[in-house]
N, C-alpha and C positions, 0 to 999 in steps of 0.2 A: 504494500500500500504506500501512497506518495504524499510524503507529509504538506500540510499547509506550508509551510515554509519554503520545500523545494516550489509549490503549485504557484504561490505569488512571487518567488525571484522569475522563473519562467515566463511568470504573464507581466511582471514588467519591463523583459527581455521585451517580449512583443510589443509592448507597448509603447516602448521607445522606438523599435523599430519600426510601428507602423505611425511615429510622429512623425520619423524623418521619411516615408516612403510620402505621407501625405505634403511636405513640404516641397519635396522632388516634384509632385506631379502638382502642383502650386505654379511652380517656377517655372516650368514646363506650359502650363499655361497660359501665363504670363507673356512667357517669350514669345508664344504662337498669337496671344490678342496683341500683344504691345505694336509688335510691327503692323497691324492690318489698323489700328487706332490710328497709327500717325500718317499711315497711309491714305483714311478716308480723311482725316482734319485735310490734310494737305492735298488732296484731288478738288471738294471741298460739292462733289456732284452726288447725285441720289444712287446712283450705281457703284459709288465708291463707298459709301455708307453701308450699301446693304451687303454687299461683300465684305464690309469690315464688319458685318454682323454675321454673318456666316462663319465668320473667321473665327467668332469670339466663340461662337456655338462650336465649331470641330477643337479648337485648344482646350476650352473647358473639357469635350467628352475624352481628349486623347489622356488632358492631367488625371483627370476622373480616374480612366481605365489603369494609367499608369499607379496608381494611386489603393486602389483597389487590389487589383493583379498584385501588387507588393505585397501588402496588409496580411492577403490569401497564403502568399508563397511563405511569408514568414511563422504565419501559423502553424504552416505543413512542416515546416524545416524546425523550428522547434519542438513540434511537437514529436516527430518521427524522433531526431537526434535524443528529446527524453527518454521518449521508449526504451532505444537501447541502451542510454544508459543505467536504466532502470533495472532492464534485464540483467546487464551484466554486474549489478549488483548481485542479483536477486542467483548469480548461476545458471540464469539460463542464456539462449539463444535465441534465433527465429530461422526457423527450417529454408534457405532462398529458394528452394522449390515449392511447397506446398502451404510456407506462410506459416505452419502451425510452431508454441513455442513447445522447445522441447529443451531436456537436462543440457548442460553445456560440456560436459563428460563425455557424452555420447559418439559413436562414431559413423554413428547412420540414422537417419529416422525413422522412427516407429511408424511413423504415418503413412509415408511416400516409399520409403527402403531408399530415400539419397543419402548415399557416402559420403562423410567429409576427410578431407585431407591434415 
């Protein structure tokens, strides 16, 4: 079992890490509106406008995604890298064939029959 302690250093791992992903896809945004702003100010026509409105709309979704997609992956990568470190407390492993955990003594899986080396 994973104590309170390791659960909240973990999720402030994440936590930071999905401050700084959110900040990236901020800036990222940013970059992608800033140039289409000063583009309509200085064309100063309705067609230049509305493409600096388009523009602000595709930066925002790409900060968004980039933003998100981070948040996700760091979840995953946290959360996986726990796991085993968890197991290899705990002696065990995880079968890379069949996924299931087994002793870490072992030289083959009960489940599958994959030999380890």
């Amino acid at each position: 079992m994973v104590s309170w302690g390791f659960a909240f250093r973990k999720g402030f791992v994440i936590l930071l890490w999905t401050l700084l992903w959110g900040i990236l896809g901020g800036i990222i945004a940013i970059v992608i509106s800033g140039g289409a702003i000063i583009a309509a100010i200085m064309s100063g026509t309705v067609e230049g406008i509305v493409g600096a409105f388009a523009t602000i709309i595709v930066g925002s979704i790409v900060g968004m995604l980039v933003s998100s997609i981070g948040a996700y992956a760091t979840i995953v990568k946290v959360t996986v890298e726990s796991t085993l470190e968890q197991q290899g407390k705990m002696g065990t492993r995880m079968c890379p064939q069949c996924g299931r955990t087994i002793a870490a003594d072992l030289s083959f899986c009960p489940h599958c029959g994959k030999g380890f080396t």
